[in-house]
N, CA, C, O and CB atoms as a CASP TS submission, in Angstrom:
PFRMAT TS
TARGET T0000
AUTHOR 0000-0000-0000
METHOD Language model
MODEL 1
PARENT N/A
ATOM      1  N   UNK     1      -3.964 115.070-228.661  1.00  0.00           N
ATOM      2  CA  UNK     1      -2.621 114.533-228.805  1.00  0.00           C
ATOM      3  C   UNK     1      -2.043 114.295-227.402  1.00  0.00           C
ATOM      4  O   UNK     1      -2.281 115.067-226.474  1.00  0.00           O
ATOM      5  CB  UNK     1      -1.712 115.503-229.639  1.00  0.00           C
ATOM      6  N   UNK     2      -1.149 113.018-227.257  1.00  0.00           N
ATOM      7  CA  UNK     2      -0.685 113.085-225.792  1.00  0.00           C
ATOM      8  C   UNK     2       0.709 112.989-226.025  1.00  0.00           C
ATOM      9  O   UNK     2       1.242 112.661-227.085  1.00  0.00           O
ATOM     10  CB  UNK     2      -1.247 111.922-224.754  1.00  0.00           C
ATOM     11  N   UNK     3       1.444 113.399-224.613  1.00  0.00           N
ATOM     12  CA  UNK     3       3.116 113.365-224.496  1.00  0.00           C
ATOM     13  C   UNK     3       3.433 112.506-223.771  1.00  0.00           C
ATOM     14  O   UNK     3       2.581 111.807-223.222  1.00  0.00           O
ATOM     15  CB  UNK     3       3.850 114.494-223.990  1.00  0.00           C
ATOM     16  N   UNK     4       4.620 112.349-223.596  1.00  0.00           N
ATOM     17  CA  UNK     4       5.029 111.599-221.717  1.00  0.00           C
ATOM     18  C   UNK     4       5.397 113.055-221.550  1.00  0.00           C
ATOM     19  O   UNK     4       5.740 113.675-222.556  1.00  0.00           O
ATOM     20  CB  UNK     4       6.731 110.022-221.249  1.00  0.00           C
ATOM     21  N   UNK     5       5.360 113.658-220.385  1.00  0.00           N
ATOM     22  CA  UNK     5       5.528 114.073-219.123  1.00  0.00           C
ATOM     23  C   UNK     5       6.497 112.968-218.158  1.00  0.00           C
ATOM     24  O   UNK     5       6.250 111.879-217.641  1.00  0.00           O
ATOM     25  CB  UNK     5       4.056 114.288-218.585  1.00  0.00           C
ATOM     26  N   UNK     6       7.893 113.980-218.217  1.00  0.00           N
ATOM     27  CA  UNK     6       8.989 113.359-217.151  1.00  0.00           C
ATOM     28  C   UNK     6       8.601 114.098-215.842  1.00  0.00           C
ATOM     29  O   UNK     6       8.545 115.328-215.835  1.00  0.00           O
ATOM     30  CB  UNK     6      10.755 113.684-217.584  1.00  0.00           C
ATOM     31  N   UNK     7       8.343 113.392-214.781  1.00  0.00           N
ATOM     32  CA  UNK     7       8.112 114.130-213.423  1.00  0.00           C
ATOM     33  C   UNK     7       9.170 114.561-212.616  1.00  0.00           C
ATOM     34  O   UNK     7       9.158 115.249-211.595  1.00  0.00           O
ATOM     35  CB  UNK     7       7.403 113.372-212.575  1.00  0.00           C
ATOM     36  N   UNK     8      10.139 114.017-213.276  1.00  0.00           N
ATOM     37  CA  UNK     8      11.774 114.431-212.192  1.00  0.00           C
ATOM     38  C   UNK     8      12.049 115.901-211.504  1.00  0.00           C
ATOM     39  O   UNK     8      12.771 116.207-210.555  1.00  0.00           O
ATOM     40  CB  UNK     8      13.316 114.352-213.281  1.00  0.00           C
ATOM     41  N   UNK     9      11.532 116.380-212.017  1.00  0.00           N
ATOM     42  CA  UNK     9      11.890 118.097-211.549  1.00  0.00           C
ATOM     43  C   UNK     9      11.094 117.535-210.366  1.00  0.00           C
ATOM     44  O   UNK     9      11.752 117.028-209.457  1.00  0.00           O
ATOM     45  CB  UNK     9      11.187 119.840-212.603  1.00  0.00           C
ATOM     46  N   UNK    10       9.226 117.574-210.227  1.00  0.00           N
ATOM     47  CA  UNK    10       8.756 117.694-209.620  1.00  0.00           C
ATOM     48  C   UNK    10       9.316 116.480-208.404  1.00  0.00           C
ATOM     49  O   UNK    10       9.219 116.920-207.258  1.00  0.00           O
ATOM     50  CB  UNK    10       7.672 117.887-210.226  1.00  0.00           C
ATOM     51  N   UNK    11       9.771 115.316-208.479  1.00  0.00           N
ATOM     52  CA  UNK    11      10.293 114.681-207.711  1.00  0.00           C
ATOM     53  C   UNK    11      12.019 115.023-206.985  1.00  0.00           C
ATOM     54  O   UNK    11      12.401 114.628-205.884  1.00  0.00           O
ATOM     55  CB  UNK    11      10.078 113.582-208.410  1.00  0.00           C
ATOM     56  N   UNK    12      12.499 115.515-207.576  1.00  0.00           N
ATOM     57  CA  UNK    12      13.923 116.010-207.158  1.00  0.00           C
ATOM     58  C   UNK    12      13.759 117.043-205.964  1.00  0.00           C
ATOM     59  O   UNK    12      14.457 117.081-204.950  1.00  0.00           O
ATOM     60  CB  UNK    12      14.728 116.762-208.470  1.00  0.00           C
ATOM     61  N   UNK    13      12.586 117.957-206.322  1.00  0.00           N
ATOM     62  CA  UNK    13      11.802 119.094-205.416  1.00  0.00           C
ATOM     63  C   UNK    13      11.225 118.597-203.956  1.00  0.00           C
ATOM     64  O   UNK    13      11.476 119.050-202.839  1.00  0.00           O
ATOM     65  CB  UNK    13      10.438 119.645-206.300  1.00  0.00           C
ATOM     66  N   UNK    14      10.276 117.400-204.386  1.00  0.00           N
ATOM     67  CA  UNK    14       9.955 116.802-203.102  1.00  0.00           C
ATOM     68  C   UNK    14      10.692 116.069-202.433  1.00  0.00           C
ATOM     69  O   UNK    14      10.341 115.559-201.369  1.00  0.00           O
ATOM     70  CB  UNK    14       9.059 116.182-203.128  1.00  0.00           C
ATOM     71  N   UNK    15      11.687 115.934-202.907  1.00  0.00           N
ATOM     72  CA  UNK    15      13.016 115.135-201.795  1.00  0.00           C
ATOM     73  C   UNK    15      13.730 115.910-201.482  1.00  0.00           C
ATOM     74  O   UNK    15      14.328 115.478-200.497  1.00  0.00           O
ATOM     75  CB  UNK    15      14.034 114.041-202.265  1.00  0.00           C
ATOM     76  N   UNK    16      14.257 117.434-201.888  1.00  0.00           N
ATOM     77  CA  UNK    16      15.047 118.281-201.341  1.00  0.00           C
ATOM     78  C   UNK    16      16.631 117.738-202.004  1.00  0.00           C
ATOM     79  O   UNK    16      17.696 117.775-201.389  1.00  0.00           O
ATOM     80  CB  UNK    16      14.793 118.247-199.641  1.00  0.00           C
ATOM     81  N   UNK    17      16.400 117.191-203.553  1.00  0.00           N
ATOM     82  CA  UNK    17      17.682 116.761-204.305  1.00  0.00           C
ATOM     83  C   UNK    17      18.158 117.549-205.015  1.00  0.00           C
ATOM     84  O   UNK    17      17.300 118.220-205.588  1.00  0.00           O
ATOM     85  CB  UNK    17      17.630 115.770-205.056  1.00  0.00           C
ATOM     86  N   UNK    18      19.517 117.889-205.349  1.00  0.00           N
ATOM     87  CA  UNK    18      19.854 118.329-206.632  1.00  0.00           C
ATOM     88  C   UNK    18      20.063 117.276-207.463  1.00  0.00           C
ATOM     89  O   UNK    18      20.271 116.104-207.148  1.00  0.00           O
ATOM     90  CB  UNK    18      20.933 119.141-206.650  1.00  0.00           C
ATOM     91  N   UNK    19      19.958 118.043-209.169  1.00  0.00           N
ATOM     92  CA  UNK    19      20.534 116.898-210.178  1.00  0.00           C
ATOM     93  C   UNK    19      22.128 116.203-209.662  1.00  0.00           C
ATOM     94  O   UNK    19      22.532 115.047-209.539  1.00  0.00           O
ATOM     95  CB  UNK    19      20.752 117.734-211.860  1.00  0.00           C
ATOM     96  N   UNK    20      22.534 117.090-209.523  1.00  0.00           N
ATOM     97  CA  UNK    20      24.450 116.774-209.299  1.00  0.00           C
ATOM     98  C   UNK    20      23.901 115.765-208.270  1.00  0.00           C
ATOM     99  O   UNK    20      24.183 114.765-208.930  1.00  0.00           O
ATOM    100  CB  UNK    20      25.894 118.361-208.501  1.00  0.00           C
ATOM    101  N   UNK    21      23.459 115.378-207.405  1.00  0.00           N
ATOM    102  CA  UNK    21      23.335 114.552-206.050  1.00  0.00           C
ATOM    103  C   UNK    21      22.513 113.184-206.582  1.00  0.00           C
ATOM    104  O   UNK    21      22.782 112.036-206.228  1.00  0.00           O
ATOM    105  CB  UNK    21      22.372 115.510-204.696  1.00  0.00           C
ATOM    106  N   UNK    22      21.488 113.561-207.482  1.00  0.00           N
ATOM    107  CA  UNK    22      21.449 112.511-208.243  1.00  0.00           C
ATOM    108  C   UNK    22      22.216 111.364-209.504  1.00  0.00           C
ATOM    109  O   UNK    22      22.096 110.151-209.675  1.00  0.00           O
ATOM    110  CB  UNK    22      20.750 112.904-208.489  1.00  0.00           C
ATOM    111  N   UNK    23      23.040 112.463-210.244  1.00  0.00           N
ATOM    112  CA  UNK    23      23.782 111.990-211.038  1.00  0.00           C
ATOM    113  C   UNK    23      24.499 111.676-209.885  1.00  0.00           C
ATOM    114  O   UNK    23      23.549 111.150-209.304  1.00  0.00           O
ATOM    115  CB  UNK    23      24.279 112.720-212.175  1.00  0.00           C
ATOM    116  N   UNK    24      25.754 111.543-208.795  1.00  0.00           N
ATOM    117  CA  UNK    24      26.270 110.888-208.359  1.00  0.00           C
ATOM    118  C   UNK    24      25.330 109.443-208.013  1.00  0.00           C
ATOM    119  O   UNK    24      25.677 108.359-208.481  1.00  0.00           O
ATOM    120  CB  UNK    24      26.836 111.641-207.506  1.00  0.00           C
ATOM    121  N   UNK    25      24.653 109.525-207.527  1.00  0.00           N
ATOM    122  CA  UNK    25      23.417 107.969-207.204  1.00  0.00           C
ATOM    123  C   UNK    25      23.677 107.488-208.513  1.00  0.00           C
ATOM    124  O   UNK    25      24.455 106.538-208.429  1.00  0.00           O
ATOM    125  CB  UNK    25      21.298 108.238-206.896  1.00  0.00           C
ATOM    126  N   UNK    26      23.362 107.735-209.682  1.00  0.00           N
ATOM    127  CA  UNK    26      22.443 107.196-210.809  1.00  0.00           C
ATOM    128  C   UNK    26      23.535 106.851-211.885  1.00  0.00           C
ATOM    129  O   UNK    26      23.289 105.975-212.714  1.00  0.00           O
ATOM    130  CB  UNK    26      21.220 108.370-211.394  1.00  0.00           C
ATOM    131  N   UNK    27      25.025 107.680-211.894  1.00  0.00           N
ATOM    132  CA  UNK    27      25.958 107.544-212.812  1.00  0.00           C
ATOM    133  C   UNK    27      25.058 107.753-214.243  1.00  0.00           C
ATOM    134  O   UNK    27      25.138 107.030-215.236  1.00  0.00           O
ATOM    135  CB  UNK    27      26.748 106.093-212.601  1.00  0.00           C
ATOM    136  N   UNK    28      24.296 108.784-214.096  1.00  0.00           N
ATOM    137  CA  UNK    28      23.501 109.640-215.031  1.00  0.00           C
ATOM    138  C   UNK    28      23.957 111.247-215.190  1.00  0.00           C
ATOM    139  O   UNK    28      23.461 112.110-214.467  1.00  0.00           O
ATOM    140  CB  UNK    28      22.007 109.580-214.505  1.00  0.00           C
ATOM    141  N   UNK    29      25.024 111.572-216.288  1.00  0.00           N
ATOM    142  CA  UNK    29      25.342 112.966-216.180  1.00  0.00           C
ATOM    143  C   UNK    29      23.575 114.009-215.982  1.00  0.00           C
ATOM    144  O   UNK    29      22.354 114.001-216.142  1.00  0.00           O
ATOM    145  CB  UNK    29      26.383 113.341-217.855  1.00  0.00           C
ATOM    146  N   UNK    30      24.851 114.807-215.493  1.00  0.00           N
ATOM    147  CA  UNK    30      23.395 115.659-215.047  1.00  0.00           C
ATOM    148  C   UNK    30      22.873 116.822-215.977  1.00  0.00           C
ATOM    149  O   UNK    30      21.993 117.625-215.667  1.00  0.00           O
ATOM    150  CB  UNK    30      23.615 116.439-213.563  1.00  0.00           C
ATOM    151  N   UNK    31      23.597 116.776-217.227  1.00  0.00           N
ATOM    152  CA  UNK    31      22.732 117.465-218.341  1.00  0.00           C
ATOM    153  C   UNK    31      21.731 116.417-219.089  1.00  0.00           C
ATOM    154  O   UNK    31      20.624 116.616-219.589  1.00  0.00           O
ATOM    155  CB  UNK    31      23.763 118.149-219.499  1.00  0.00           C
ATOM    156  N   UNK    32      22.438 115.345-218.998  1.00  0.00           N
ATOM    157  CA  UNK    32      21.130 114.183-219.255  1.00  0.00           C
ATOM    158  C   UNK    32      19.395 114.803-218.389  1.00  0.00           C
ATOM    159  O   UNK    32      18.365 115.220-218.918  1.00  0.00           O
ATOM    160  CB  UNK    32      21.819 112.269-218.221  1.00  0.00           C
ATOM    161  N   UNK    33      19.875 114.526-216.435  1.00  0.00           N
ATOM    162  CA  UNK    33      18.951 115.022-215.612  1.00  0.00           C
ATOM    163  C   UNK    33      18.490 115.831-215.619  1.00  0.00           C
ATOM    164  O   UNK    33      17.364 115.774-215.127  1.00  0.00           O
ATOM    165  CB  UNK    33      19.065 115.091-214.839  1.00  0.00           C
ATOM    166  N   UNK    34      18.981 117.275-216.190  1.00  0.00           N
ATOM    167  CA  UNK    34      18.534 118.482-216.730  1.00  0.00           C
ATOM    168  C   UNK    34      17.153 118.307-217.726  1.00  0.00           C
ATOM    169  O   UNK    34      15.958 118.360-217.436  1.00  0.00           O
ATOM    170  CB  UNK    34      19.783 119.086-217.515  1.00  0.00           C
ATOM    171  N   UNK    35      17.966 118.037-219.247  1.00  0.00           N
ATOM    172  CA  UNK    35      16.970 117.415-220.402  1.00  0.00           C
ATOM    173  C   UNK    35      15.848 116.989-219.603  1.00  0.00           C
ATOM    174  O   UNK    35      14.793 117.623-219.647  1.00  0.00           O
ATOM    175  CB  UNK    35      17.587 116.074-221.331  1.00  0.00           C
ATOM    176  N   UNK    36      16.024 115.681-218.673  1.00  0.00           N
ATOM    177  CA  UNK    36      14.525 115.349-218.605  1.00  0.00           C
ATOM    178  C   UNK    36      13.825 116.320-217.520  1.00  0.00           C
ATOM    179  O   UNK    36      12.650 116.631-217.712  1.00  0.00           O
ATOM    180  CB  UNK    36      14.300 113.716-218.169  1.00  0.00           C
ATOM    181  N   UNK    37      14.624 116.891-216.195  1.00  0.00           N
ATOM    182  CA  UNK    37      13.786 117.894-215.411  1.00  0.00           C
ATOM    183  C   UNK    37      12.671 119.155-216.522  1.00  0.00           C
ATOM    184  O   UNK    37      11.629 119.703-216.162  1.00  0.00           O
ATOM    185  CB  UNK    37      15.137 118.834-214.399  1.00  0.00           C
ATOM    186  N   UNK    38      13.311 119.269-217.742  1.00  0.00           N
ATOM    187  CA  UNK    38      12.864 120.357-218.164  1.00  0.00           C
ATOM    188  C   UNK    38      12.090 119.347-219.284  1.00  0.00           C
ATOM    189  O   UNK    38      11.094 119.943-219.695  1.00  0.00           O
ATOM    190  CB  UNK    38      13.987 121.623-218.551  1.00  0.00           C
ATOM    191  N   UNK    39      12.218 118.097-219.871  1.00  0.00           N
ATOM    192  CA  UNK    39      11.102 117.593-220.879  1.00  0.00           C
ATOM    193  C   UNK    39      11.891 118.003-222.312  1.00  0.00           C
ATOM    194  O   UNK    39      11.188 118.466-223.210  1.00  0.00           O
ATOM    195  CB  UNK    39       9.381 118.480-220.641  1.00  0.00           C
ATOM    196  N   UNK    40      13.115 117.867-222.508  1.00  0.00           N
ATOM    197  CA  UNK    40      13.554 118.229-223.393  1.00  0.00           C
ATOM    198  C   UNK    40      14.085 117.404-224.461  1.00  0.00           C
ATOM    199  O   UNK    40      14.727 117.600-225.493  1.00  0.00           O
ATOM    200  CB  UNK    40      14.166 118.881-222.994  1.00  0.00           C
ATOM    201  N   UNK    41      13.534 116.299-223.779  1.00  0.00           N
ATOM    202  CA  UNK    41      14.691 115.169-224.914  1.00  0.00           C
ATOM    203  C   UNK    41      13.483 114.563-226.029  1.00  0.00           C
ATOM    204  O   UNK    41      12.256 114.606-225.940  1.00  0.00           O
ATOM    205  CB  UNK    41      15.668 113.303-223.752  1.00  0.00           C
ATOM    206  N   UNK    42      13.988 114.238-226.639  1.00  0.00           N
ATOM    207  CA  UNK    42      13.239 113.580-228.472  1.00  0.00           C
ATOM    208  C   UNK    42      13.063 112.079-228.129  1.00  0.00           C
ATOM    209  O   UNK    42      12.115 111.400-228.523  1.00  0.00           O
ATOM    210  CB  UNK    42      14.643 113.680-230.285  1.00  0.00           C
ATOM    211  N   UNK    43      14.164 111.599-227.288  1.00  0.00           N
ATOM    212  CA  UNK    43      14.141 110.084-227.262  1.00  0.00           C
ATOM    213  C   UNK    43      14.141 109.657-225.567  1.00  0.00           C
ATOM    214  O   UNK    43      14.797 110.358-224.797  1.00  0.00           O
ATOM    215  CB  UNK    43      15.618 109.432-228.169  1.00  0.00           C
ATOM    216  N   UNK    44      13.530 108.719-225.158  1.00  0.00           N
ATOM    217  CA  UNK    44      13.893 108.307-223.643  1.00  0.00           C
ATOM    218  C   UNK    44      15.128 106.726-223.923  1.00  0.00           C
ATOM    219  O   UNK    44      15.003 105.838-224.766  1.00  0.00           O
ATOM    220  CB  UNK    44      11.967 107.779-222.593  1.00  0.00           C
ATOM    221  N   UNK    45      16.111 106.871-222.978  1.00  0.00           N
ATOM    222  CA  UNK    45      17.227 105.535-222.646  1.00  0.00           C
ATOM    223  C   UNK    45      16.251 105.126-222.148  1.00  0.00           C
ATOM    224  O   UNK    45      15.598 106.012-221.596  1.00  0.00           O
ATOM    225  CB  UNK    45      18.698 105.509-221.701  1.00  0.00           C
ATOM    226  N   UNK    46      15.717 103.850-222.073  1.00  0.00           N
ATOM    227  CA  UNK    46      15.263 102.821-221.199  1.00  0.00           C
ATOM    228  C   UNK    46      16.312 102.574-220.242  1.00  0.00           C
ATOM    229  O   UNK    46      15.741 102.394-219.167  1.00  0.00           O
ATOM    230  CB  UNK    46      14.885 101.583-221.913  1.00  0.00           C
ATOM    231  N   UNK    47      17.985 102.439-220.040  1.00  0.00           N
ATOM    232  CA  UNK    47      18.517 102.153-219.259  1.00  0.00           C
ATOM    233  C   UNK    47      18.860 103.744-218.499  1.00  0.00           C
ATOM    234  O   UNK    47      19.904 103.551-217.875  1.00  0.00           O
ATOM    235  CB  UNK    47      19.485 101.211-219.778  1.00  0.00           C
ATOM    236  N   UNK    48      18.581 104.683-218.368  1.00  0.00           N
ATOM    237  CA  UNK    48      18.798 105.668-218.503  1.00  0.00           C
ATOM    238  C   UNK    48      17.493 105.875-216.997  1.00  0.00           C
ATOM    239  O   UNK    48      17.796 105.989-215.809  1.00  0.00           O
ATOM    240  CB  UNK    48      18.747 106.204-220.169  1.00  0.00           C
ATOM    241  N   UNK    49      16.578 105.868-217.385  1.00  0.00           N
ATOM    242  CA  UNK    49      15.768 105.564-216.611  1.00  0.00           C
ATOM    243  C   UNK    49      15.564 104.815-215.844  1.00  0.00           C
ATOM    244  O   UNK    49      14.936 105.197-214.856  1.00  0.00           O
ATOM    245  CB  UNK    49      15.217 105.526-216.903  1.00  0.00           C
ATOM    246  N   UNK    50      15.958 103.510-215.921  1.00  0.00           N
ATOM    247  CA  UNK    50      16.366 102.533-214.978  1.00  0.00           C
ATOM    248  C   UNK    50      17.235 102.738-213.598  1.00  0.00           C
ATOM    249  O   UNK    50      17.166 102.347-212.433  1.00  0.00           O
ATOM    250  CB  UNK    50      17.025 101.719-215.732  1.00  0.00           C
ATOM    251  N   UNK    51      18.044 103.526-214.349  1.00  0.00           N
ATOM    252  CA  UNK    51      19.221 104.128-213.423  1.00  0.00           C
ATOM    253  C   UNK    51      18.558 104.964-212.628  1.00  0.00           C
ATOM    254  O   UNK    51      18.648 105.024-211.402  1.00  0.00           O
ATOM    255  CB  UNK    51      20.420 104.921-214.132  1.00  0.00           C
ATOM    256  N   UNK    52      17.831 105.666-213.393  1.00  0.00           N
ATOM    257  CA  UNK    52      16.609 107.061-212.424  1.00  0.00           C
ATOM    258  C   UNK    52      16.279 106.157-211.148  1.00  0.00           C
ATOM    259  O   UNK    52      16.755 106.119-210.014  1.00  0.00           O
ATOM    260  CB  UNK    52      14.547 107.621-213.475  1.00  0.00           C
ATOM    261  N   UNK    53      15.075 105.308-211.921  1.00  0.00           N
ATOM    262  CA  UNK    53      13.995 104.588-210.843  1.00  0.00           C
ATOM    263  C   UNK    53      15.223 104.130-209.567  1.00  0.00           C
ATOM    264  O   UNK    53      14.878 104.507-208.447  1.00  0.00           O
ATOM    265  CB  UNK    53      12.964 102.852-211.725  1.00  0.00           C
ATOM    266  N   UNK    54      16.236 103.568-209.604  1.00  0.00           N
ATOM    267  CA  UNK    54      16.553 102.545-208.991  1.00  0.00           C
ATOM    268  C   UNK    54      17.591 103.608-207.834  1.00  0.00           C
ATOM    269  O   UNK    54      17.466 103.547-206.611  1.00  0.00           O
ATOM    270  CB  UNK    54      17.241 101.232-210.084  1.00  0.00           C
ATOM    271  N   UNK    55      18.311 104.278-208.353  1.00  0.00           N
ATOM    272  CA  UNK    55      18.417 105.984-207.139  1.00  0.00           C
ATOM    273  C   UNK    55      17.232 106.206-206.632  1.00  0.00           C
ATOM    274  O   UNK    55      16.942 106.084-205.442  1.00  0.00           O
ATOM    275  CB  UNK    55      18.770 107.703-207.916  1.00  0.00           C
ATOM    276  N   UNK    56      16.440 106.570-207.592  1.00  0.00           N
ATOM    277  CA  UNK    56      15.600 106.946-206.023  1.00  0.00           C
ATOM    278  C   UNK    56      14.386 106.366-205.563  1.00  0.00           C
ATOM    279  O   UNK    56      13.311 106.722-205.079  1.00  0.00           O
ATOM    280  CB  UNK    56      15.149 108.358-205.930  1.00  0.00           C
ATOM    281  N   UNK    57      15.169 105.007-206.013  1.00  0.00           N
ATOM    282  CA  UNK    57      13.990 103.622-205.243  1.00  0.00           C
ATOM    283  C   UNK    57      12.286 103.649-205.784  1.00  0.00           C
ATOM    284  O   UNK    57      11.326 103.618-205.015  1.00  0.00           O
ATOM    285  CB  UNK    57      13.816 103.958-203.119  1.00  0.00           C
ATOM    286  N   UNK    58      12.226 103.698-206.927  1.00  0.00           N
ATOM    287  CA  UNK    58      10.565 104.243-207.353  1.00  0.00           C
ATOM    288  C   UNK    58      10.458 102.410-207.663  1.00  0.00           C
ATOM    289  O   UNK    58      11.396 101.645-207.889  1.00  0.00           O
ATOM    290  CB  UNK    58      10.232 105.817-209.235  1.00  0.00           C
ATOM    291  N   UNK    59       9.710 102.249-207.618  1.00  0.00           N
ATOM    292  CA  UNK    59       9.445 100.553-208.131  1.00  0.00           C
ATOM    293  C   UNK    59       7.816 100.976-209.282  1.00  0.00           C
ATOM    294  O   UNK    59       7.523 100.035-210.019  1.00  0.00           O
ATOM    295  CB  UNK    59       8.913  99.052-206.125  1.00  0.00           C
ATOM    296  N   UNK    60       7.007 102.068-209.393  1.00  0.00           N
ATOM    297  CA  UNK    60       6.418 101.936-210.074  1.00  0.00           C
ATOM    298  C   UNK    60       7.117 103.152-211.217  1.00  0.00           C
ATOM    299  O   UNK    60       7.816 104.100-210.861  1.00  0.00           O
ATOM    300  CB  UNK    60       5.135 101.872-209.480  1.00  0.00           C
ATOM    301  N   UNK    61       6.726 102.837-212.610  1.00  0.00           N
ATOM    302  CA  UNK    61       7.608 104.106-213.575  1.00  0.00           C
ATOM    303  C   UNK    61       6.482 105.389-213.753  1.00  0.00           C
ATOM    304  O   UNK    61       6.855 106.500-214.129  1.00  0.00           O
ATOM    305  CB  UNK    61       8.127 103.410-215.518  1.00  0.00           C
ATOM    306  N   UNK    62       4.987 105.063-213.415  1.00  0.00           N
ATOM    307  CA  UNK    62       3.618 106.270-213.023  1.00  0.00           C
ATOM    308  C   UNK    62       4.870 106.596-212.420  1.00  0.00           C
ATOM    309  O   UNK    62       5.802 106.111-213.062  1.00  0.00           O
ATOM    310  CB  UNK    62       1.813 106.013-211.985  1.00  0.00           C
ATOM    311  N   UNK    63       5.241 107.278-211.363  1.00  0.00           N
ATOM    312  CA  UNK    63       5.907 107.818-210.560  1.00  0.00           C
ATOM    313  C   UNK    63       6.323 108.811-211.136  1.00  0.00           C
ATOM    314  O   UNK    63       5.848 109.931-210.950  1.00  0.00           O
ATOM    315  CB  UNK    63       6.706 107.170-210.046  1.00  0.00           C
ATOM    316  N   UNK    64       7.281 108.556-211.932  1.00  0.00           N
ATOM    317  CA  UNK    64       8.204 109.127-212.534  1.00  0.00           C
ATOM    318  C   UNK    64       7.761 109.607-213.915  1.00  0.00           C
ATOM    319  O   UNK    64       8.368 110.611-214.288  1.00  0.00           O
ATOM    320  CB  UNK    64       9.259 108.293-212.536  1.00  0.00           C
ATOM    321  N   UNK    65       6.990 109.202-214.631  1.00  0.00           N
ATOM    322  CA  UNK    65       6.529 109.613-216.144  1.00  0.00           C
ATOM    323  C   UNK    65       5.259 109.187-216.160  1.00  0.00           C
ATOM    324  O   UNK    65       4.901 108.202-215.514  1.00  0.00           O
ATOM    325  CB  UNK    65       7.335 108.961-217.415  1.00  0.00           C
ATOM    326  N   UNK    66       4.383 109.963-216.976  1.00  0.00           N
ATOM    327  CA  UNK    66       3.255 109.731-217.388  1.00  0.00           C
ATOM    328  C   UNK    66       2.602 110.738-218.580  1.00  0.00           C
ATOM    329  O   UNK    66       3.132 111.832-218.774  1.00  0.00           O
ATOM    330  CB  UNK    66       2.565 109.682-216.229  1.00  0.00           C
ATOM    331  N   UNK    67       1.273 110.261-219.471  1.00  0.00           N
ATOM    332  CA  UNK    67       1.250 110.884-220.155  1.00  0.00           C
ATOM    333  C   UNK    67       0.105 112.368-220.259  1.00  0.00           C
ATOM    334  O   UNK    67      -0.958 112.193-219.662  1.00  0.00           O
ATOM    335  CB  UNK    67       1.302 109.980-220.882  1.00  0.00           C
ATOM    336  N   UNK    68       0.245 113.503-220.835  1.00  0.00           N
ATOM    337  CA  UNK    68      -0.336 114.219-220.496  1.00  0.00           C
ATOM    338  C   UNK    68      -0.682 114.591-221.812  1.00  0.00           C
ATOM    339  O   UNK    68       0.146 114.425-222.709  1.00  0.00           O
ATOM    340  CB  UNK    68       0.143 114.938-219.609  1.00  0.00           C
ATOM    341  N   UNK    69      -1.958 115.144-222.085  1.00  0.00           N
ATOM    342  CA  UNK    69      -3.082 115.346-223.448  1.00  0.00           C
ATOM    343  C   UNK    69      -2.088 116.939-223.931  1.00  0.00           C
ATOM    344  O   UNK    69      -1.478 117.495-223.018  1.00  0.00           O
ATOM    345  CB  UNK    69      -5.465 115.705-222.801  1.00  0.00           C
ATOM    346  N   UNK    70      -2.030 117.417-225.062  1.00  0.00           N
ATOM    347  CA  UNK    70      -1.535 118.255-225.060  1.00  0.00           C
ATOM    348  C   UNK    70      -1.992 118.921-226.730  1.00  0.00           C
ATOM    349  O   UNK    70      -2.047 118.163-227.699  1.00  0.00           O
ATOM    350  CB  UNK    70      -0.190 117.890-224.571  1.00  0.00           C
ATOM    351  N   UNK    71      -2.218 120.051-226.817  1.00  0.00           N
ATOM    352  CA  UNK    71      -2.835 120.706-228.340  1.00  0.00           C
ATOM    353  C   UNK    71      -1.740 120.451-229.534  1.00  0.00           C
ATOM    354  O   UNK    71      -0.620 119.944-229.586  1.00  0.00           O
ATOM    355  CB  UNK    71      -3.095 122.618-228.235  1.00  0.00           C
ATOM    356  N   UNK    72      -2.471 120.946-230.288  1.00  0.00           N
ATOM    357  CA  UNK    72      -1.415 120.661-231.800  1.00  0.00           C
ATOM    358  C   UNK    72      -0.229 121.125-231.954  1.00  0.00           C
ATOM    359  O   UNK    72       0.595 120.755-232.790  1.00  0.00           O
ATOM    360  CB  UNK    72      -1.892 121.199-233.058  1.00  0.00           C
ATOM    361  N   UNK    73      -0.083 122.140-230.963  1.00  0.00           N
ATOM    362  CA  UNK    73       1.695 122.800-230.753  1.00  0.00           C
ATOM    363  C   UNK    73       2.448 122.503-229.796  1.00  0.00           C
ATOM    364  O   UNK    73       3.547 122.972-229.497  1.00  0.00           O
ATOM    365  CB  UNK    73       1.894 124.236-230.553  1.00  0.00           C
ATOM    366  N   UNK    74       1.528 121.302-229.062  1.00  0.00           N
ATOM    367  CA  UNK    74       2.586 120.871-227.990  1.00  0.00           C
ATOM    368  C   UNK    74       2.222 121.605-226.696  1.00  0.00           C
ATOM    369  O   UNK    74       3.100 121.693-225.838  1.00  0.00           O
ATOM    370  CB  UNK    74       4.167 121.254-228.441  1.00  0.00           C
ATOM    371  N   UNK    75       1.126 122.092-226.488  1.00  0.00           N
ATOM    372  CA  UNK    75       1.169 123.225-225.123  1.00  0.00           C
ATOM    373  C   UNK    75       0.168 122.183-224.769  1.00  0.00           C
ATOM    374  O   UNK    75      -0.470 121.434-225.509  1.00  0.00           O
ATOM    375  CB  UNK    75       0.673 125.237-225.174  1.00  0.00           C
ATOM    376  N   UNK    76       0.172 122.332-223.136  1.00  0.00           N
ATOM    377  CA  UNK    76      -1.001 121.550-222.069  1.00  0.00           C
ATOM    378  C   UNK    76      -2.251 122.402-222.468  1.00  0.00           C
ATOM    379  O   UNK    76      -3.342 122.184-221.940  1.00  0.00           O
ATOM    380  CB  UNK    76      -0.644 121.697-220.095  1.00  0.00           C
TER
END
C-alpha cells in the first residue's frame, strides 16, 4: 500500500524555519502547517500547497511530497 508523505517538517528543519515564519510567507495558518509537518490531514488543498511551494521557492512538488509504501495499518 502507498501514502504521500508531506516532507515539510523535514524541510522547515533544513532551512532553520518555523511554521509561524512560514505561515507569514504563505498566508497558510499554521495549524494547517502543523497537519501537514506531522501527515495528518485526510485531504491535500492543491492551492494550499501552491502557497507552500511558492514561499519557499520549490519549483519541483518531489521536494516537498512523495510517496512512501506503507503496511495494512498505515506504518512504514
Amino acid at each position: 500500500m502507498k501514502r504521500i508523505n508531506i516532507k515539510l517538517k523535514k524541510i522547515l528543519r533544513e532551512r532553520k524555519m518555523t511554521q509561524m515564519q512560514l505561515s507569514g510567507l504563505s498566508n497558510v495558518t499554521q495549524a494547517k502547517i502543523s497537519n501537514l509537518c506531522n501527515n495528518k490531514l485526510k485531504e491535500l488543498n492543491i492551492g494550499i500547497l501552491e502557497r507552500l511551494a511558492v514561499a519557499l521557492e520549490i519549483d519541483d512538488i518531489s521536494v516537498l511530497m512523495q510517496f512512501e509504501d506503507v503496511d495494512e495499518e498505515g506504518l512504514k
